[in-house]
C-alpha positions in Angstrom: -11.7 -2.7 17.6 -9.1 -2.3 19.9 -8.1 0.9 21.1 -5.6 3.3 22.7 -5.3 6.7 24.3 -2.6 9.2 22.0 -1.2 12.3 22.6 -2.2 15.0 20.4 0.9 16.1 19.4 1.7 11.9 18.1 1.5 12.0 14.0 -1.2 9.4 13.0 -0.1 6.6 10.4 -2.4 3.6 8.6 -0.8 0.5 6.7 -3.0 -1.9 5.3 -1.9 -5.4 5.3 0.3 -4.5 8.2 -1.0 -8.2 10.3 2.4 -9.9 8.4 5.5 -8.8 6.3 6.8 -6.1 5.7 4.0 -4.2 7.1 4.2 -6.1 10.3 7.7 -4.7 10.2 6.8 -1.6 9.2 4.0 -0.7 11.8 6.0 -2.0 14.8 9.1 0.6 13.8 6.6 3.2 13.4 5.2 2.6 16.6 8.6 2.3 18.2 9.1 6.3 16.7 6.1 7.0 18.6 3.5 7.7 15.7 -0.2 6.4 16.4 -0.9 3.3 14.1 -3.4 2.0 12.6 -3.7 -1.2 10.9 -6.2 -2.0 8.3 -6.5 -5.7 7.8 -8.7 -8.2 6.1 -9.2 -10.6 8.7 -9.6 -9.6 12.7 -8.0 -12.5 14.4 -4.7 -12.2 12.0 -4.8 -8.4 12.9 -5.8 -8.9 16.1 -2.5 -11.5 16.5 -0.2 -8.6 15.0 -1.2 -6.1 17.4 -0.3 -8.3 20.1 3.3 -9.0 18.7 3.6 -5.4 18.2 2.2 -4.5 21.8 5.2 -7.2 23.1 7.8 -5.4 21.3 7.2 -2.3 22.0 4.9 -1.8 25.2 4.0 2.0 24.5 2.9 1.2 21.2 -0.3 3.5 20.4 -2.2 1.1 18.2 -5.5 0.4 16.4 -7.2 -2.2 13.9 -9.4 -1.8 11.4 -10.8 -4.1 9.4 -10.2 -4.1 5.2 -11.0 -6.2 2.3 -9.5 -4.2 -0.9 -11.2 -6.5 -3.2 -14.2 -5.5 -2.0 -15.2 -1.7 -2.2 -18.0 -1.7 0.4 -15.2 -3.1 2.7 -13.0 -0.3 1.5 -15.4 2.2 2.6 -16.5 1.1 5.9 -12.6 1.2 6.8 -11.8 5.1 5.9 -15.2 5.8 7.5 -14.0 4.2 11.1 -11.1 6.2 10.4 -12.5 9.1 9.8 -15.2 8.4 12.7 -12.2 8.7 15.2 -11.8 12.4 14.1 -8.1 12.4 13.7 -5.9 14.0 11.5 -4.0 11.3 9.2 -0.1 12.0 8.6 1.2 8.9 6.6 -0.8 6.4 4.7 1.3 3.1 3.5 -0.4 1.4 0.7 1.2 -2.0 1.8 -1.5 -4.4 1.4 -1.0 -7.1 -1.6 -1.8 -10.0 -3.6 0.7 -12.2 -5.6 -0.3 -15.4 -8.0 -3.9 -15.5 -7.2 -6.7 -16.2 -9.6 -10.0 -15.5 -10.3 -12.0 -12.0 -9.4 -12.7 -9.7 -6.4 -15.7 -8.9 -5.2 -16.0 -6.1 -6.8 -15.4 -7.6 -10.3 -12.3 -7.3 -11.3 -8.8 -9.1 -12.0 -7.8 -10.8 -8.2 -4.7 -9.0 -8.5 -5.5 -5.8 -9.9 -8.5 -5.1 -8.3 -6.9 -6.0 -4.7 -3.8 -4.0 -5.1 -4.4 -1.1 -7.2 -8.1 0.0 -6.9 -8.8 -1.4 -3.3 -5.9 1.3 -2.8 -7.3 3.7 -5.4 -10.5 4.3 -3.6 -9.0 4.3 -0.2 -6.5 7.1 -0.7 -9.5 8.3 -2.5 -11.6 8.6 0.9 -8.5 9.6 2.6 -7.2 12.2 0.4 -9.0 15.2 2.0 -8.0 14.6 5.6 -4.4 13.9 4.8 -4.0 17.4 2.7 -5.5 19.0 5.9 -3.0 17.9 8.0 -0.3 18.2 5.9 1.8 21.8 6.3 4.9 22.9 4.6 6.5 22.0 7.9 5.3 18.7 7.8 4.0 17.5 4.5 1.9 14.5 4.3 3.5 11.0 2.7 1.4 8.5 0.5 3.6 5.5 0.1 2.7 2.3 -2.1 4.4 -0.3 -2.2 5.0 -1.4 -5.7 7.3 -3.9 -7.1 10.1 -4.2 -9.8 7.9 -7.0 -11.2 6.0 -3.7 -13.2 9.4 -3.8 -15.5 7.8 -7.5 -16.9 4.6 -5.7 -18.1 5.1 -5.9 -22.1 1.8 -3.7 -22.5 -1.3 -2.6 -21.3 -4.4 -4.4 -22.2 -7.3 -2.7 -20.9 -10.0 -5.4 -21.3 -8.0 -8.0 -19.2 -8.8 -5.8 -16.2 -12.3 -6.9 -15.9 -11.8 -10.9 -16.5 -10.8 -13.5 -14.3 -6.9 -14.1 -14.2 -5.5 -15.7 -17.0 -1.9 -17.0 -16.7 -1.0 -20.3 -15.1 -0.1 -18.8 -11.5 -1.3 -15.0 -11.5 2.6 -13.3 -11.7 2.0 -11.5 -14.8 -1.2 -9.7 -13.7 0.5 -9.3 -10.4 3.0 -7.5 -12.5 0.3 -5.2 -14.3 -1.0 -4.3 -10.9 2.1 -3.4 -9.6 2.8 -1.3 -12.9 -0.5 0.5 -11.7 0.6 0.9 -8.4 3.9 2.9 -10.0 1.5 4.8 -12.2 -1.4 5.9 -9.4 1.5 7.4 -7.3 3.0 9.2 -10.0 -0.7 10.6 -11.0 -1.4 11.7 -7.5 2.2 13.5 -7.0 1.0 15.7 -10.2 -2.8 16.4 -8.8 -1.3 16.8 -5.5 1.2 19.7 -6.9 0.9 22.4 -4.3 -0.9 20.3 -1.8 1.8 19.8 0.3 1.4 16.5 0.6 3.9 14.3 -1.3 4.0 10.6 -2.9 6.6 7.7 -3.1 6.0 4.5 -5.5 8.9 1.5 -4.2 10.2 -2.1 -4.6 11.0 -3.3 -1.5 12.8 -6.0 -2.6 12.0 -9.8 -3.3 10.6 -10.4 0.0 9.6 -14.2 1.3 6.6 -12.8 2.9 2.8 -13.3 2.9 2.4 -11.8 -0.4 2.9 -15.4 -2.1 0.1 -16.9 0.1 -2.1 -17.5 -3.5 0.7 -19.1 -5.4 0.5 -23.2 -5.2 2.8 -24.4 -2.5 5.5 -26.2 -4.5 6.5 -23.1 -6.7 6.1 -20.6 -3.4 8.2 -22.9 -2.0 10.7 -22.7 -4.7 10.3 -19.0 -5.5 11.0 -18.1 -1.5 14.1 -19.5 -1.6 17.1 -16.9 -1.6 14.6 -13.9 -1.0 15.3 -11.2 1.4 13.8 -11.0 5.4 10.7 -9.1 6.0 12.9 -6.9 8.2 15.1 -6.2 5.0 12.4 -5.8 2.9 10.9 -3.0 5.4 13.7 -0.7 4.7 12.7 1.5 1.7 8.8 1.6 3.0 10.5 3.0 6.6 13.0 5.0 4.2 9.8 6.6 2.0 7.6 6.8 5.2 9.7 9.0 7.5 13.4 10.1 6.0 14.0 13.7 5.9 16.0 13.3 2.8 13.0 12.5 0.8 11.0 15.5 2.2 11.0 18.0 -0.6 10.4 14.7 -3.5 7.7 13.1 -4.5 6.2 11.2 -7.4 9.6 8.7 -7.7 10.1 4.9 -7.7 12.5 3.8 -5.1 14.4 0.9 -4.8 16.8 -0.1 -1.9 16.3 3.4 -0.2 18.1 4.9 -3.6 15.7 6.8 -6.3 15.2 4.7 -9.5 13.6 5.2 -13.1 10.5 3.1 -13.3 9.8 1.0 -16.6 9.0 2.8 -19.4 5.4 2.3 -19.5 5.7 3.2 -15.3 6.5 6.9 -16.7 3.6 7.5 -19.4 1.9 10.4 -18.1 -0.7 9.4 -20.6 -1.8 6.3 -19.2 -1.2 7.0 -16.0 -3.7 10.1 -16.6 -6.4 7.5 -18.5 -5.8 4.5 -15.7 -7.0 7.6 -12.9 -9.7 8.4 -15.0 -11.2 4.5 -15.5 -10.4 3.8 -12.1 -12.1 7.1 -10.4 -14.9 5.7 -12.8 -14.2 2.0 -11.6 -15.2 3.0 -7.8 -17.5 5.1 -7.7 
């Protein structure tokens, strides 16, 4: 682990995935506002390489690396307890982290896509939950952001049992799709359980970003699907935008898109299954 010194008074951030993309992006302009950082990655010599490119661009950059496999719940775990070890108040958590047109199953059992990028996040804002309501005030209410995408608007319905078998389509992009649609529905979900709580939740697309994200799909269709999309440092914009604006400090529970609030899918605002997919997944991790 590699470790700084902070000033108290510095609000403490955590984005997983941050070692590439848009959390790369993300993390180094949160650091250059002066918040303490943590990044939670799967792999320490990729993490270990972005806090070093971070560190060159901004030199008083107050940053920390964890290590996180979401498909993996025991993984999950160990990161929000060397979090928590460090015994500091967390501020901002960016749910960042995420797999596009794999195949197969986590760890832990489930759909590669769903089980990597909603309940590896699930049970990590999960663990988190209780330290971020702590430091969260009226004056300065705490942000849960997940990055979700407007792939969610291709889910045609929800299929329960698929959740728990291996991927089935030819390059993973329609469960990505249902994972991102759970994404949309968790942060929604928590905004309602969180009424009160001052702490406040933001569901976004950041754009079709030629980033890590494709890393599973086979090379000549990323190749073909990464032409035209936007820079990572584009695609950062609405996560910076959700993470820190002061416009966006009294809302939570929306779907953004291009820093502009946007109505998610139709099946992104059934409170119903939103309600049932908390339930299963709280059920799910435990």
């Amino acid at each position: 682990m590699t470790q700084t010194k902070a000033s108290p008074a510095a609000p403490v951030a955590l984005i997983t995935g941050a070692n590439t993309g848009i959390g790369l992006v993300a993390a180094r302009e949160l650091c250059r506002q002066g918040l303490q950082v943590f990044i939670a990655c799967r792999t320490a010599a990729t993490g270990q390489a972005a806090v070093d490119v971070i560190r060159q661009q901004v030199p008083a950059a107050q940053l920390e690396l964890l290590s996180l496999d979401l498909g993996d719940f025991a993984s999950v775990r160990r990161c929000a307890e060397a979090f928590l070890a460090r015994g500091l108040p967390l501020h901002l958590l960016v749910n960042n982290a995420g797999l596009a047109g794999g195949k197969g199953l986590t760890a832990s059992g489930f759909e590669l896509a769903f089980g990597t990028n909603h309940l590896g996040h699930f049970l990590l804002t999960q663990l988190l939950l209780d330290n971020i309501k702590s430091a969260s005030s009226p004056a300065m209410p705490g942000r849960i952001v997940t990055v979700a995408s407007r792939a969610h608007y291709r889910v045609p319905a929800w299929n329960w049992e698929a959740l728990q078998h291996p991927t089935k389509s030819a390059v993973g992009l329609a469960e990505y799709g249902v994972s991102k649609l759970a994404n949309v529905l968790f942060s929604a979900e928590l905004a309602r359980r969180l009424a009160g709580a001052h702490v406040h939740t933001y569901a976004l697309h950041p754009g079709v970003v030629a980033s890590d994200v494709w890393r599973a799909v086979p090379a000549p269709i990323r190749w073909l699907i990464k032409r035209g999309m936007i820079t990572t440092e584009e695609g950062a914009l609405t996560t910076l935008h959700c993470a820190t604006s002061p416009l966006l400090v009294n809302q939570t529970g929306l779907y953004y898109d291009q820093c502009q609030v946007k109505p998610a899918s139709a099946l992104g605002q059934d409170a119903g299954l939103a309600a049932e997919l908390w339930l299963r997944s709280e059920a799910w991790v435990r």
